[in-house]
Z-matrix of the N, CA and C atoms (Angstrom, degrees):
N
C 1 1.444
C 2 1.509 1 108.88
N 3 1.206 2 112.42 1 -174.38
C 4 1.629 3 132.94 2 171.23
C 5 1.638 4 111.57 3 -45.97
N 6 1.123 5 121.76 4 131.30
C 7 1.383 6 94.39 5 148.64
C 8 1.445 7 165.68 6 -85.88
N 9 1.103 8 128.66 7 -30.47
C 10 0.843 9 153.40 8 172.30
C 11 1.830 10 127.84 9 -100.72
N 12 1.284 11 126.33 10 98.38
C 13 1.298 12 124.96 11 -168.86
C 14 1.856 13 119.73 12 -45.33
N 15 0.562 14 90.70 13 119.55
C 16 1.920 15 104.85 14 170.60
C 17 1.221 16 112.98 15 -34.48
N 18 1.244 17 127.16 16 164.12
C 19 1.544 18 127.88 17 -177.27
C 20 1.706 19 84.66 18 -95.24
N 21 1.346 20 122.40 19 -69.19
C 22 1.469 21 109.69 20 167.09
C 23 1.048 22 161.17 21 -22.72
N 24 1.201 23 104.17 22 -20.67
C 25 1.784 24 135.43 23 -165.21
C 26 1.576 25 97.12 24 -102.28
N 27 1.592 26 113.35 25 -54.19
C 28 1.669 27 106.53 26 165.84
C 29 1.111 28 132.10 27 -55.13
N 30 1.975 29 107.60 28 -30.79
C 31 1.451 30 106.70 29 -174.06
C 32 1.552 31 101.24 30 -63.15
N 33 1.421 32 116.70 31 -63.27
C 34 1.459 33 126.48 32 167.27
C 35 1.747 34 122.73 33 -28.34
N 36 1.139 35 112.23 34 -52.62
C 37 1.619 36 109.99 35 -171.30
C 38 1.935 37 88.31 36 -55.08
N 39 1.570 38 102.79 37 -60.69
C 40 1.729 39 106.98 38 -175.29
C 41 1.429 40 120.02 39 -9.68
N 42 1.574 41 84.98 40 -70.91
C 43 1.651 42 135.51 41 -173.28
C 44 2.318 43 100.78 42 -44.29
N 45 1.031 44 95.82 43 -62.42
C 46 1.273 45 111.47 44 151.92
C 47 1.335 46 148.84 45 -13.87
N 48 1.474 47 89.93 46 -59.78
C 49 1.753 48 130.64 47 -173.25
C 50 1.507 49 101.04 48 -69.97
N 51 1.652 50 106.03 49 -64.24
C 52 1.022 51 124.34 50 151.52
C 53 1.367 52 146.48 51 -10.65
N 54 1.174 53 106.59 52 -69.56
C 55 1.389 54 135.04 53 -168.44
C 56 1.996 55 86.41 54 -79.28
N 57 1.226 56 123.99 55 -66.27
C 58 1.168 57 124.06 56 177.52
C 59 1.585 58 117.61 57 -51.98
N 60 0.762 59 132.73 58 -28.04
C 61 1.759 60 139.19 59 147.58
C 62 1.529 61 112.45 60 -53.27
N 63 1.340 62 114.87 61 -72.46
C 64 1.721 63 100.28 62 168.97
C 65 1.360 64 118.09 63 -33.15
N 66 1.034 65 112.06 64 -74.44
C 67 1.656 66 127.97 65 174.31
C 68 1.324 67 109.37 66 -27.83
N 69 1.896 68 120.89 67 -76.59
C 70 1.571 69 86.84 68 175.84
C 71 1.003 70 132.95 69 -88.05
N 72 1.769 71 123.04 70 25.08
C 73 1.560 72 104.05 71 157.04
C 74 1.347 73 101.33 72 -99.67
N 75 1.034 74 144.88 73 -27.55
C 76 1.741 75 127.33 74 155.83
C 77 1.647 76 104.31 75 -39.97
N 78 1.238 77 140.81 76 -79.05
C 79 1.367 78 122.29 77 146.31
C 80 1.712 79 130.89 78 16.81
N 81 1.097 80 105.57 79 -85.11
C 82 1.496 81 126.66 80 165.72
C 83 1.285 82 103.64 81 -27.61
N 84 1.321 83 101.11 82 -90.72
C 85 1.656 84 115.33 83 -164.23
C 86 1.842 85 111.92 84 -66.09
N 87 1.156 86 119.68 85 -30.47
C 88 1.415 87 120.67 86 153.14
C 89 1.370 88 111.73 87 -37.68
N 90 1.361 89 121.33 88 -67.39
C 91 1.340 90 131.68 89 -173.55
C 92 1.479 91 111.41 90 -51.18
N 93 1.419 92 108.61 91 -49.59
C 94 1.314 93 120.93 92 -160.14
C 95 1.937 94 103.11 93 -64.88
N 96 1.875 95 96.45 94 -34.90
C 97 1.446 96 97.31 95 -149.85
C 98 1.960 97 87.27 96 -80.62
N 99 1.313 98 112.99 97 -22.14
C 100 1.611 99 113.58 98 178.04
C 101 1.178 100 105.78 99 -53.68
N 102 1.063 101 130.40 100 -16.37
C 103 1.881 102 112.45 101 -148.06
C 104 1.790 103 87.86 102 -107.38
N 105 1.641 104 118.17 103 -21.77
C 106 1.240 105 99.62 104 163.27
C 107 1.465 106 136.93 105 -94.09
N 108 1.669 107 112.50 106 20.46
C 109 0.789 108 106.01 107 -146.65
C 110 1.969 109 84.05 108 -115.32
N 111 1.583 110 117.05 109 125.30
C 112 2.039 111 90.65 110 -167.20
C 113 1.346 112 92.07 111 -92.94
N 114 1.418 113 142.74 112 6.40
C 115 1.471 114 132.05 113 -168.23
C 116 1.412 115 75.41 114 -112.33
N 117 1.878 116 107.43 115 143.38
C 118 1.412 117 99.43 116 169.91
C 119 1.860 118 153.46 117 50.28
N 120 1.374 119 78.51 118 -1.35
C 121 1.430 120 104.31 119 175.08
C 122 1.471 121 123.76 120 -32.73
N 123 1.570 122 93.35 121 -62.05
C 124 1.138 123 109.36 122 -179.61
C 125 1.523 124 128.36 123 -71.07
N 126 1.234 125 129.20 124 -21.08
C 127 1.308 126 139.56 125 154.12
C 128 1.318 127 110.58 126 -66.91
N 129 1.421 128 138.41 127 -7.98
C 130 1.323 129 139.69 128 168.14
C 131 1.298 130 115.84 129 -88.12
N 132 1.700 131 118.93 130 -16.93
C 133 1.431 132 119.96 131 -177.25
C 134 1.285 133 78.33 132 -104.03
N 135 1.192 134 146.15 133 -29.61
C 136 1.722 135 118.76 134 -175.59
C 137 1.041 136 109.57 135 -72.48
N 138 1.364 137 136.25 136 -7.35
C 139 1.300 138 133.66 137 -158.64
C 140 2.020 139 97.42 138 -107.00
N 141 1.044 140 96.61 139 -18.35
C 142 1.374 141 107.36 140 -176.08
C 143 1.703 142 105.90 141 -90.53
N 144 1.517 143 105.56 142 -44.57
C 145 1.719 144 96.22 143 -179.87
C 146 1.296 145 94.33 144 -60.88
N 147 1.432 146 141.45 145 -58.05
C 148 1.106 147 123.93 146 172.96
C 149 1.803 148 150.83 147 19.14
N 150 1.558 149 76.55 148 -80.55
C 151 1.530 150 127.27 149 174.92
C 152 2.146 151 94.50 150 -56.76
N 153 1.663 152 97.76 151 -47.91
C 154 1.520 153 90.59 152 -165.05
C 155 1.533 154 116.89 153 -72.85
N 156 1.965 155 86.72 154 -29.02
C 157 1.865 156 87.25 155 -178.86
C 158 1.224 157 115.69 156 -42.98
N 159 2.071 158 113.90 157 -43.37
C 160 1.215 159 126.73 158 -147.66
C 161 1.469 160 95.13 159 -75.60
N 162 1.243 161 118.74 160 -38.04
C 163 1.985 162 126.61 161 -176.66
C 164 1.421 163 91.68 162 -55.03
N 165 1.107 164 123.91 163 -54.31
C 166 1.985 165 115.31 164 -165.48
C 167 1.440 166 103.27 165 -75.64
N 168 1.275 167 118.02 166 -16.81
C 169 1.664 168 98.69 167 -173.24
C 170 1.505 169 95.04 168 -101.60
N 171 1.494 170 131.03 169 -20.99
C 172 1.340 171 115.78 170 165.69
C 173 1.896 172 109.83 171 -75.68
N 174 1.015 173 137.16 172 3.62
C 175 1.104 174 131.54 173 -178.03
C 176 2.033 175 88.47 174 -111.11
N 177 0.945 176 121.95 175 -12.19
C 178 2.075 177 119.99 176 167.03
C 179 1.592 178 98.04 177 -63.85
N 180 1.660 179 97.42 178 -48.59
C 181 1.395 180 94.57 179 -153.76
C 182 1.616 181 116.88 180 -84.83
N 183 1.490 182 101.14 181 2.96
C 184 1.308 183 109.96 182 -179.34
C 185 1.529 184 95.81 183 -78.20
N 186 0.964 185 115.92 184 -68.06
C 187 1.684 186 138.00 185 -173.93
C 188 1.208 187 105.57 186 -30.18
N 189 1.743 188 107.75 187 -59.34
C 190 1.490 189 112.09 188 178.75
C 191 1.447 190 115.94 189 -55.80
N 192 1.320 191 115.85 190 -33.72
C 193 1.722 192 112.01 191 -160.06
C 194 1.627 193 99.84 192 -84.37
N 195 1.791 194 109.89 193 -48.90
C 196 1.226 195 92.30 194 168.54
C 197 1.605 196 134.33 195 -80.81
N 198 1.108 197 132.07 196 27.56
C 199 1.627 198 137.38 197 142.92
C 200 1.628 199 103.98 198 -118.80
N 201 1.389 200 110.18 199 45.36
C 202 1.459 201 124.37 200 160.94
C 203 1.866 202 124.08 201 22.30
N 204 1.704 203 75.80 202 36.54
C 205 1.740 204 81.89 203 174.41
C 206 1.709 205 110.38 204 -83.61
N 207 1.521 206 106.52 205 158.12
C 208 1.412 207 113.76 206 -156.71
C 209 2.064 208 109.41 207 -96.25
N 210 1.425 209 94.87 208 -14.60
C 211 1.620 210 97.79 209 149.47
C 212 1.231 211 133.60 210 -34.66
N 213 2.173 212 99.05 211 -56.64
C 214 1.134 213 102.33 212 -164.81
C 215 1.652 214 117.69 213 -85.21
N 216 1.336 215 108.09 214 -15.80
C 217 1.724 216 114.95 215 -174.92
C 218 1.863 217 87.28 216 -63.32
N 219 1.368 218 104.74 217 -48.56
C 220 1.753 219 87.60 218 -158.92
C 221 1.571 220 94.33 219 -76.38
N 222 1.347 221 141.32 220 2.06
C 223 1.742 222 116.46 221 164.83
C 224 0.690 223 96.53 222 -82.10
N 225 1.993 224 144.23 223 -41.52
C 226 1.191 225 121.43 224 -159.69
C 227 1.384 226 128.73 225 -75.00
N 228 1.526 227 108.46 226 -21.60
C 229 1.707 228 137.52 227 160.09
C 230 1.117 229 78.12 228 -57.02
N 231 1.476 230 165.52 229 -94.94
C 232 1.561 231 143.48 230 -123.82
C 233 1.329 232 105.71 231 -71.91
N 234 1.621 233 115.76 232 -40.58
C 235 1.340 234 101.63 233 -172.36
C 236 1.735 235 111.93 234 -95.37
N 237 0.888 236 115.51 235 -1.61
C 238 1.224 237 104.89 236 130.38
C 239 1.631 238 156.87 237 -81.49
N 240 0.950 239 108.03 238 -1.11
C 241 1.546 240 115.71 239 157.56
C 242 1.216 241 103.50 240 -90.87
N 243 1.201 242 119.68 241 -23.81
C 244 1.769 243 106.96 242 169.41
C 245 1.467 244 110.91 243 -57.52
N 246 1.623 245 110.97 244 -47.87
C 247 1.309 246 127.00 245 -175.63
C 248 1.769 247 113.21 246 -25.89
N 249 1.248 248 88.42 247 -53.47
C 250 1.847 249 111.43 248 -155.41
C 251 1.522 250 89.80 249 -59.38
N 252 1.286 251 137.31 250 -17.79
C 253 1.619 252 123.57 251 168.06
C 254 1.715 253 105.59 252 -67.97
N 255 0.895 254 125.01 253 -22.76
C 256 1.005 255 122.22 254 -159.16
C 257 1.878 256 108.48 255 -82.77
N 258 0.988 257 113.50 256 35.28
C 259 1.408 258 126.39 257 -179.70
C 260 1.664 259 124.76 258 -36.73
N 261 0.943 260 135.02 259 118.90
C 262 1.995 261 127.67 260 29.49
C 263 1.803 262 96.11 261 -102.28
N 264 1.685 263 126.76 262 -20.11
C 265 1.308 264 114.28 263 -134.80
C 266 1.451 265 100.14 264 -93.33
N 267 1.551 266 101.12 265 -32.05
C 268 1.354 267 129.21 266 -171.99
C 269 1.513 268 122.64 267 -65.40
N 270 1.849 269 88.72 268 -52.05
C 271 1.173 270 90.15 269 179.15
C 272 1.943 271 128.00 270 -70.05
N 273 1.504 272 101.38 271 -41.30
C 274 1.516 273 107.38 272 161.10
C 275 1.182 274 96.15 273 -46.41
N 276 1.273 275 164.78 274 -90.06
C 277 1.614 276 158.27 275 -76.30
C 278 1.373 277 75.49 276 -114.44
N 279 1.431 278 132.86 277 -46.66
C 280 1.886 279 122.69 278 -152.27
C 281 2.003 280 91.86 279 -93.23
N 282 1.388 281 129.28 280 -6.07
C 283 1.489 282 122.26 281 174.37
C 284 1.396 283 95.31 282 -78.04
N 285 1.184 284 114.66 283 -60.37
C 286 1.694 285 130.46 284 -178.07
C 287 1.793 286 111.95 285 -26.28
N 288 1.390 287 97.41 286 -61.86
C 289 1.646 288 116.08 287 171.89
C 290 0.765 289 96.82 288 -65.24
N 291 1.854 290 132.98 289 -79.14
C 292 1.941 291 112.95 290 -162.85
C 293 1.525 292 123.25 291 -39.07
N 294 1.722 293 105.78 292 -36.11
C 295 1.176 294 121.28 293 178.15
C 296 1.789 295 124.45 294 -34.00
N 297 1.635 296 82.71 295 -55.65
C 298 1.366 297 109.50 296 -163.03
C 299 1.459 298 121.67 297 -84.94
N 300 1.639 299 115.28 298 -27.62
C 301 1.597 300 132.19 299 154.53
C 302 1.105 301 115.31 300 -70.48
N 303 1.376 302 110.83 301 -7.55
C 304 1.431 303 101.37 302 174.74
C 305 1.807 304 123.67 303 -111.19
N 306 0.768 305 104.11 304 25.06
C 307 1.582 306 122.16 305 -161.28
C 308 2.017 307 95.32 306 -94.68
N 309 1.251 308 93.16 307 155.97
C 310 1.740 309 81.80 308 -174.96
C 311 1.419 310 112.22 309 -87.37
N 312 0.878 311 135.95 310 -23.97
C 313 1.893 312 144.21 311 175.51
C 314 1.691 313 95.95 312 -67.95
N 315 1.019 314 122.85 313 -32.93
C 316 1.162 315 115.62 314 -166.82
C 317 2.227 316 103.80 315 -101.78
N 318 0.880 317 106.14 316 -28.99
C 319 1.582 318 109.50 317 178.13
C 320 2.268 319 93.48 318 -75.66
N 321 1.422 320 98.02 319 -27.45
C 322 1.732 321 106.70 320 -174.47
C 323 1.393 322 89.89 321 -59.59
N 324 1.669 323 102.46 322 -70.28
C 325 1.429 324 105.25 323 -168.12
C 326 1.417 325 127.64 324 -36.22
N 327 1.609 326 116.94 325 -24.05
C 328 1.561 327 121.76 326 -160.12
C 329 1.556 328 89.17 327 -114.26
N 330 1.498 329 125.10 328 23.29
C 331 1.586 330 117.89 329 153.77
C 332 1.966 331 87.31 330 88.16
N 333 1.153 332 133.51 331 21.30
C 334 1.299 333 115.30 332 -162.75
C 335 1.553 334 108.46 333 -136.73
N 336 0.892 335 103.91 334 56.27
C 337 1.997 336 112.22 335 -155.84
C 338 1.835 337 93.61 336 -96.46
């Protein structure tokens, strides 16, 4: 592979870390707030495990990006084109990223030139 990690690739794995922490405590407390809820309850904790899958697979993709494995550039390219629904804040933030995974030093870096 590449050698040396990107200044980008750390901001992102961070960024990541992050984002997967919100998630499972939005998670958490989703879950938590379903179990009091007896109408529908239960579609409120599904909506919350949810939330947790998404925390563990943004904490994969952290891992992956920072030991610059080439798995993780192409999940994070998925979840970013998911991003771009997420209009106006989302979607700028997910051009920014496609932008930036897609650049050739940086597809080099992840062994994918």
């Amino acid at each position: 592979m590449g050698g040396e990690r990107p200044g980008g690739i750390t901001i992102l794995a961070v960024l990541y870390v992050i984002e997967g922490l919100f998630a499972l405590g939005m998670g958490g407390l989703t879950i938590a707030g379903g179990s009091m809820i007896p109408v529908f309850g239960g579609f409120v904790a599904a909506f919350g495990a949810i939330y947790v899958i998404v925390g563990l697979i943004d904490f994969a993709i952290a891992y992956g990006l920072w030991n610059l494995r080439p798995w993780a550039r192409t999940v994070a390219i998925i979840f970013a084109i998911i991003g771009l629904l997420g209009f106006p804040i989302g979607t700028i933030i997910s051009i920014i990223i496609l932008w930036y995974l897609f650049k050739p030093e940086i597809k080099e870096a992840f062994g994918q030139a």
